[in-house]
C-alpha positions, -999 to 999 in steps of 0.1 A, spaced: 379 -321 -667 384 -354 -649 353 -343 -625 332 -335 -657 345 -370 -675 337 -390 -638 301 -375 -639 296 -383 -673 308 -421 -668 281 -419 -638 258 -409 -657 263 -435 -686 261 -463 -662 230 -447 -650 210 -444 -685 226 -482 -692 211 -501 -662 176 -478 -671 178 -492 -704 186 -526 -693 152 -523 -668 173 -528 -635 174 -491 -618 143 -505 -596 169 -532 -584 197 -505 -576 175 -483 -559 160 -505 -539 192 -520 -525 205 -484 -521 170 -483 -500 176 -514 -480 211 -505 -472 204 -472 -459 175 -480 -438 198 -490 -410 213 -456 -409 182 -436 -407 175 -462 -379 209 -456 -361 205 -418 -366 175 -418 -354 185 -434 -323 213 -413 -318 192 -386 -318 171 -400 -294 196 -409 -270 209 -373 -272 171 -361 -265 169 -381 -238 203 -368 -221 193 -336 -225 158 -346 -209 178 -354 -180 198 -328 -174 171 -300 -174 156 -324 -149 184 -324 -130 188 -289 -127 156 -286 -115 161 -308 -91 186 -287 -80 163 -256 -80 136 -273 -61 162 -284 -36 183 -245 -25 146 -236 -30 137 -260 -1 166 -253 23 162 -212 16 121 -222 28 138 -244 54 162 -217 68 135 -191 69 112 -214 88 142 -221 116 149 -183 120 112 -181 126 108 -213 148 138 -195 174 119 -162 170 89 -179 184 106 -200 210 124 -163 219 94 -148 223 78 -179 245 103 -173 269 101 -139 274 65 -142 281 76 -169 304 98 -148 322 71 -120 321 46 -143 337 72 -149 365 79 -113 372 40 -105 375 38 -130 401 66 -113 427 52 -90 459 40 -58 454 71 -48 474 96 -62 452 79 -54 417 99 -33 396 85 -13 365 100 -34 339 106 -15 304 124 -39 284 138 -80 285 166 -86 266 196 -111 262 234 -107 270 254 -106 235 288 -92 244 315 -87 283 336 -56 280 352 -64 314 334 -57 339 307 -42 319 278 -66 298 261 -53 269 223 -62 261 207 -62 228 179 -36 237 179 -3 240 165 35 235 136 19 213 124 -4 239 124 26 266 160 18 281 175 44 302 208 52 320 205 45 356 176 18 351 188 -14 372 188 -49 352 180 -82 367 167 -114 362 131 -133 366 149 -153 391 152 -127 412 188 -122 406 210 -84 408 228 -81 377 239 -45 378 225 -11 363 224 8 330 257 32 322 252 39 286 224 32 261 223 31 222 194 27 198 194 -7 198 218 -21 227 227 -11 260 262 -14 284 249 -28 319 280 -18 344 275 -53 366 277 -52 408 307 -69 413 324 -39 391 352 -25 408 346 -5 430 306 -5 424 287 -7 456 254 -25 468 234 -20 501 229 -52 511 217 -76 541 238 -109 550 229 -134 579 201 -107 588 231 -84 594 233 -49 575 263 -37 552 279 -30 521 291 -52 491 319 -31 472 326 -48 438 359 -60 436 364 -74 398 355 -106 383 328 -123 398 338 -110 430 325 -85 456 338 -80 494 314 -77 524 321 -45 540 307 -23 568 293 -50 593 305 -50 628 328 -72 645 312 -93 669 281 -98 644 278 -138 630 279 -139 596 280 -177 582 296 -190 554 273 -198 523 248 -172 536 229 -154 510 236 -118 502 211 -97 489 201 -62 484 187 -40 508 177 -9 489 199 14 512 221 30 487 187 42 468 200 27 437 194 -7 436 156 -20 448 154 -40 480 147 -79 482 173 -92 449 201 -118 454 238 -102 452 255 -135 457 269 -158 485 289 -154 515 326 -170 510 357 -165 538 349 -139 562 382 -120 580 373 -108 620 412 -91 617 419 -82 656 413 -40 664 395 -36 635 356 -19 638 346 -39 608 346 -76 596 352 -85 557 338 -112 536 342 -123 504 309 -122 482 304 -146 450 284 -131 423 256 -152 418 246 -134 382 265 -155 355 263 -126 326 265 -158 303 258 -152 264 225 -151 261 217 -152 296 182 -126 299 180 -91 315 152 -77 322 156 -37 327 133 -17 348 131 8 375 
């Protein structure tokens, strides 16, 4: 009742300011006094339009940029690809250029990307022609050691300082044996007593054992022991592969 008798009063002062003539003046005050909250509204709601603005264009910002370092990741993987691939021609060009005598029939180049002790392990393999007993070395002319087992895709190269792996070689023009002894290390076997062998003398293959090809640096000549009634003299041999990550092999035969 009191809602009914409040619209009523409402609606008496209503028909009285009509009759009176002055509704025009009521209205237009109600007008004038809400003008300025449409206005404020209305720049609310802009405001808010203009947030939102932002944000999408900060999200595609966002977008734009994992979009540029995906295109910018894909472009490095393919510059080292390319630079890879320049090297190994490199390297290829170097190998062509060796004596006829020295050439080997290269299958495959690839890089060193693991050491199981005395072993390395290559990343190419059965796909790229790779076979056990092939001999890996390096365009710098440079024994690394030969093939043992081959995958699809890799290869384990068993390395000549191996124990117990032996190399025909040649050292101070003097004929003998390197016999791997671990490590980086190989021991000078098999040459005479009485023959000079110098320290720091280069040791390299001879192609006697008919394993590895003639003409390819073993190492260097360290300490060598003339022991007294002995037929033989021993030297110690530095390997002068590294077998560094990512060091290259090429594999031929």
């Amino acid at each position: 009742m009191r809602h009914v008798a409040g619209s009523l009063v409402v609606m008496g002062v209503i028909g009285v300011l009509m009759w009176w003539g002055q509704w025009e003046k009521v209205a237009a005050g109600v007008e004038a006094v809400g003008w300025p909250v449409r206005w404020g509204v209305g720049q609310v709601a802009g405001s808010a339009w203009q947030v939102a603005d932002g944000v999408r264009f900060i999200k595609s910002g966002v977008k734009r940029i994992e979009d540029l370092e995906r295109e910018n990741a894909r472009l490095s993987v393919e510059t080292e690809e390319l630079v890879r691939l320049r090297q190994e021609n490199q390297e290829l060009r170097r190998l062509r250029g060796l004596s006829e005598e020295d050439k080997i029939d290269y299958v495959a180049i690839g890089r060193v990307v693991g050491q199981v002790e005395d072993e390395i392990v290559i990343d190419q393999g059965q796909d790229r022609g790779v076979k056990v007993g092939m001999v890996a070395v390096t365009a710098d002319k440079i024994l690394a050691g030969r093939v043992v087992a081959v995958g699809k895709w890799m290869s384990r190269v068993r390395l000549v300082s191996a124990l117990d792996e032996e190399v025909a070689v040649t050292a101070s023009n003097a004929a003998g044996r390197a016999v791997g002894a671990g490590g980086d290390k190989l021991w000078l076997d098999q040459v005479l007593q009485g023959v000079a062998l110098e320290t720091g003398a280069t040791v390299v293959s001879s192609g006697g054992d008919g394993v590895y090809p003639a003409g390819w640096l073993v190492g260097s000549l360290g300490e060598v022991v003339t022991g007294g009634g002995e037929v033989y003299q021993r030297g110690e041999i530095k390997r002068a592969f590294a077998g560094r990550y990512g060091d290259m092999v090429v594999i031929g035969e």
